[in-house]
N, C-alpha and C positions, 0 to 999 in steps of 0.2 A: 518410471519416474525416479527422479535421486532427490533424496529427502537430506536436509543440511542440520547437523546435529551434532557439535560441539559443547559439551560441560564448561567449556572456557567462555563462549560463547556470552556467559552470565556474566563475565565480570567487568561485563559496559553496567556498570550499578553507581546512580547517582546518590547513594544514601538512605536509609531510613526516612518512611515520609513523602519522598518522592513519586511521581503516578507510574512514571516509567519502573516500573518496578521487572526486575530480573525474573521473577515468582511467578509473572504472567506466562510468560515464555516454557516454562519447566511443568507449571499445571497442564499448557497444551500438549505437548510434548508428552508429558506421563497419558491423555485421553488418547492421543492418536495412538501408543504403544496400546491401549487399555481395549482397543477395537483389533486390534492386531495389524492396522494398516501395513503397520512396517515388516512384515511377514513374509507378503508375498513374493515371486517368484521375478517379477519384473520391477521389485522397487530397491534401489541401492540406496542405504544410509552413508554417506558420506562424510566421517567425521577426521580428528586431525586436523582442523582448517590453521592455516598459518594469518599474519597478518599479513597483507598487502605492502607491497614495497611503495618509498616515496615516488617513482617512477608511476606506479600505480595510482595512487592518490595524485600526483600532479595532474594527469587528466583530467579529473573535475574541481581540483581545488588549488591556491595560491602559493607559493613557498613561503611565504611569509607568515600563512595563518598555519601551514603543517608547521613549521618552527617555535609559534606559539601553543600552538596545541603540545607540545613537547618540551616548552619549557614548563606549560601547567600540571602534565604529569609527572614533572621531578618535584615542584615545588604546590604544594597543595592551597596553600594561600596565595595564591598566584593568582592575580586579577588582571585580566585585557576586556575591557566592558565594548570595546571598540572593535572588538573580533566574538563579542557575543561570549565571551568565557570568565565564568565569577559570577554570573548572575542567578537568578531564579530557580529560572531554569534549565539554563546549562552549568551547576555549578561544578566546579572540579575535583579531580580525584587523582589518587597515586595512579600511574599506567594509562591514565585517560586515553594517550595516544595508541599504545600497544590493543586495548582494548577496543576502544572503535575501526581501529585497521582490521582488528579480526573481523568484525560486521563487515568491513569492506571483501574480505575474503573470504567470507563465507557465499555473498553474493557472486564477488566474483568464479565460486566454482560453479555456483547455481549457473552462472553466462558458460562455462565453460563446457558441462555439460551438456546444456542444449546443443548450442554451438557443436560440439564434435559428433554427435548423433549417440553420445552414449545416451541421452535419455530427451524423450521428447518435452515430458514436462519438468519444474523442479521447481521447490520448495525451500525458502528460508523464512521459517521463521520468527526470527530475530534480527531480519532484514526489515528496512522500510523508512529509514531516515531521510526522507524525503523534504525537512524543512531545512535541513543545513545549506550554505550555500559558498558560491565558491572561496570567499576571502570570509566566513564567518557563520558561527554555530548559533541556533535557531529554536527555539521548539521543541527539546529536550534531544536534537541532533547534533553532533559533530562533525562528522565526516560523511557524505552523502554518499552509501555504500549504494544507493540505484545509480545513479550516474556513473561512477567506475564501472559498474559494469556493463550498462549502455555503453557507454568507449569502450570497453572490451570487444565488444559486437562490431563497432564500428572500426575499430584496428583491426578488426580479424575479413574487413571486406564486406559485412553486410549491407547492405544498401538502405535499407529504410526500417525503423523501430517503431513501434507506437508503445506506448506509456500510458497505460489507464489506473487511473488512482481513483480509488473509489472510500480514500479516508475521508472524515467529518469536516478537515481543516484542509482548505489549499494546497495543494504540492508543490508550494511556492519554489523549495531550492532547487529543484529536478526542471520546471521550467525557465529558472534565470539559467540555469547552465548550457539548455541547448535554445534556449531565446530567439539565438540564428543561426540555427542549424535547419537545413530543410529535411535534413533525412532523418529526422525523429520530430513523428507527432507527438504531444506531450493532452492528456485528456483528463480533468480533474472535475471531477461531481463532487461537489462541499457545502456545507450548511454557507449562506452567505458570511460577507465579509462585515456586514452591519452588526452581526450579531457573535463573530466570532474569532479566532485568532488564525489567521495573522492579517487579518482586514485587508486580504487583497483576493486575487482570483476574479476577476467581472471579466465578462464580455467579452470589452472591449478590448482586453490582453490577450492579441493574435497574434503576434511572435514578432521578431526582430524584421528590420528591411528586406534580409536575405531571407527573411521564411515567413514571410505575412503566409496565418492561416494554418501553421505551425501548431501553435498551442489554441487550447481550448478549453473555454471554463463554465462551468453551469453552478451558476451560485443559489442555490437552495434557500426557499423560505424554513425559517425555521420551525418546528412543530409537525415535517412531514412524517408518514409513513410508509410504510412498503408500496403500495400502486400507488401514490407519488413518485417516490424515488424510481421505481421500476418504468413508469411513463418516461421521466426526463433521461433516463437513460435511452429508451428506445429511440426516444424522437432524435439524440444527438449521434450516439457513441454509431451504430449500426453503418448508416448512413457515409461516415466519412471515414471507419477502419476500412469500410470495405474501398472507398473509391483510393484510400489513397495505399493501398495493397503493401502490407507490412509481410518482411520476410520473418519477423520473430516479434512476437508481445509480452509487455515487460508488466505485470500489474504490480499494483500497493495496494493492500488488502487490509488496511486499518479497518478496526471494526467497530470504533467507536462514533458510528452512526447508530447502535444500538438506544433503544429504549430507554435502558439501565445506565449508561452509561453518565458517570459524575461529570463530566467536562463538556459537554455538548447540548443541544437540544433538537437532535433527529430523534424519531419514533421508531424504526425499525425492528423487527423481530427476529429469530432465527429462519424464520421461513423466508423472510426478504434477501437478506444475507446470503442465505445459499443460494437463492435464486441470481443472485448478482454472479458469483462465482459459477452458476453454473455457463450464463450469457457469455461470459469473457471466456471460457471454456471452448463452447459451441465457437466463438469467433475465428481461437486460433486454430479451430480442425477446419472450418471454412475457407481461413485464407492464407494460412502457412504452416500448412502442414501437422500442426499441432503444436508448433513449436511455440511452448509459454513458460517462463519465469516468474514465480509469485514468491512476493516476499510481504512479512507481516507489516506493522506499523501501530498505529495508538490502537486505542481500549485498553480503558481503564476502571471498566467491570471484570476484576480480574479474577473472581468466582467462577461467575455465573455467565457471562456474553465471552468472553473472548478464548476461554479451552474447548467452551462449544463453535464458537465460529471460526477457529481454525483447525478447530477436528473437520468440518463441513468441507471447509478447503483442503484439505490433503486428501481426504475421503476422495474427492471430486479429479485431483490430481493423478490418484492412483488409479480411477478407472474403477472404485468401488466405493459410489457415493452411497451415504446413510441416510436415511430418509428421520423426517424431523421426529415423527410420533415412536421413535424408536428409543428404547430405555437408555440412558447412562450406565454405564459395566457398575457391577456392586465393588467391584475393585477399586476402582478410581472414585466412588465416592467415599469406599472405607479410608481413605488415602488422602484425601481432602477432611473429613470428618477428625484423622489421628492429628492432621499436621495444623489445622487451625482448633484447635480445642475444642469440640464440637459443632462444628458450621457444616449445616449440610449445604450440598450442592445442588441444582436440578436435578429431577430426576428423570425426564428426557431432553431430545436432544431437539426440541424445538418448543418454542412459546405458544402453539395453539390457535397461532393466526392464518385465516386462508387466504389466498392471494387472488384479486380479480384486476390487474391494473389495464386501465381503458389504453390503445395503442393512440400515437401520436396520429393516426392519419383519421379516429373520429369527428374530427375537428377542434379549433381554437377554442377557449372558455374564456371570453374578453373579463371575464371579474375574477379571474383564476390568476392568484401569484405564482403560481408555480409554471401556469403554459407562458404567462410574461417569462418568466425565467428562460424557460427552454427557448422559447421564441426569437429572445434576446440572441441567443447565443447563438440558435440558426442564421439568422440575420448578419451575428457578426463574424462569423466563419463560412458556411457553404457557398460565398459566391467564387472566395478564392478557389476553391476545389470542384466548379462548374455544377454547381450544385443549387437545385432550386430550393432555398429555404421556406416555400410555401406559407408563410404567415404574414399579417396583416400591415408588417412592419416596412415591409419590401418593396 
């Protein structure tokens, strides 16, 4: 595994107050160090990352909005409401630009390494910008460091990607960018769009002329929990990585699907979570080789949900997953405890929920929001990929 770990890496920081906060990122980082993940014999920490050249960034994004993105990092009151920068929550800062290119480069080594076989799996993160898009910043995103490195993949010859985001919110800008591209699936599990930002994501969004069947979105009732989530996955994601045979899988592993988390309203636990990561896992040793890039994205339980659920995921990366009922290191909590003025942290690495989720092939639940959901989505994806969506709707 190569694990992507830059100290600069922090200084995409939107300010004091802000959810994206830099702190998330650095609390993971010190639990995955606190287990010793980064120890082992076969895991390269990879730091130094540079930023990405405009060249780089042209692939998935506009010259006009890199231009503005760089005049906002000279000029701090710098306002383009019509390229998404100034606002809420994209607001700006000194180096905006220098600082998001590094996001873009730190993924793009996470691509590189797969790519050349120095490591099967790899790890950012502080990657997962997935709402940005191409002429304009989103969702506390700038520059959509998944996409550069999907075209990285794709310059370098591979023939077909798949993209499974399994954040709370839409992977809205990762799928307008390959919209009509056929050789990247793009797959996003989200709390729906009725109840949540950025109000898109349904169904019916199967990809541009040239790639109907492309993208694919499962919009989640809100209030689910783990064998909810864990069903709509099976019944969708299984079924169409495997027909449409990817040579490398790209996930976004936001984990503000948690419980805890302030900005959302999924249910999940740590035990669902890792179980989601372990599926995408199992996926790419089934059908390329192993070959998987995961990169972080929201949660904004920055305590409690997100140093445990990307300690799960690097665990699971490295080939030495931790099992949930296992302690937090007294390390890492003396360390949490110093830095926020007494706040403890869990003190394991799982919430205590067991998991039973019913498979998609028990049958339909006609009063069930959630098998409508999946249903939906079967319906408007598997016939392009010969695929029988077996549900009521068809």
């Amino acid at each position: 595994m190569t694990y992507i770990w830059d100290d600069r890496l922090r200084q995409y920081d939107f300010g004091p107050g802000h959810p994206l906060s830099p702190i998330r990122n650095l609390l993971a980082h010190k639990l995955v160090e606190s287990f010793g993940l980064l120890d082992a014999d076969h895991v390269t920490v990879r730091g130094e990352i540079e930023p990405v050249t405009d060249e780089d960034l042209l692939r998935a994004h506009r010259q006009d909005f890199i231009d503005s993105v760089k005049l906002a990092s000279e000029h701090p009151g710098y306002l383009d409401l019509a390229r998404g920068l100034g606002t809420e929550d994209v607001p700006v800062f000194a180096d905006m630009h220098t600082a998001s290119a590094r996001i873009c480069g730190a993924t793009l080594a996470a691509a590189q390494a797969v790519h050349s076989g120095d490591a099967v799996h790899a790890v950012n993160l502080s990657g997962g910008l997935h709402h940005a898009k191409s002429g304009q910043a989103s969702g506390f995103c700038v520059y959509n460091d998944i996409a550069v490195g999907i075209h990285y993949l794709l310059d370098q010859g591979v023939d077909r990607v798949v993209y499974i985001d399994v954040d709370v919110h839409h992977g809205d800008g990762v799928e307008e960018i390959f919209w009509n591209d056929p050789r990247v699936m793009t797959i996003s599990l989200h709390e729906s769009g009725k109840t949540l930002f950025p109000q898109s994501g349904w169904p019916e969004e199967v990809g541009g002329e040239f790639a109907k069947g492309s993208a694919v979105n499962v919009a989640l009732p809100a209030g689910i929990g783990n064998d909810q989530w864990l069903r709509a996955f099976d019944g969708v994601v299984p079924d169409l990585v495997t027909r449409f045979r990817p040579d490398v899988i790209v996930s976004q592993q936001g984990c503000d699907t948690h419980r805890n988390d302030p900005l959302a309203h999924l249910r999940l636990t740590m035990e669902g979570q890792r179980e989601s990561y372990q599926r995408i896992h199992r996926l790419a040793h089934d059908l390329c080789e192993g070959r998987w890039i995961a990169v972080g994205g929201g949660g904004y339980d920055w305590l409690d949900a997100v140093p445990r659920a990307w300690t799960h995921l690097t665990a699971i990366a490295a080939d030495a997953p931790i099992e949930c009922d296992e302690p937090v290191p007294e390390s890492y909590r003396r360390v949490v405890h110093e830095a926020f003025g007494g706040v403890d942290c869990p003190t394991s690495m799982g919430d205590g929920a067991k998991l039973s989720p019913l498979p998609w092939g028990t049958g339909f639940d006609p009063v069930s929001r959630l098998d409508d959901s999946i249903a939906r989505t079967r319906d408007a994806v598997f016939g392009f990929h010969e695929l029988d969506p077996g549900s009521p709707f068809f």
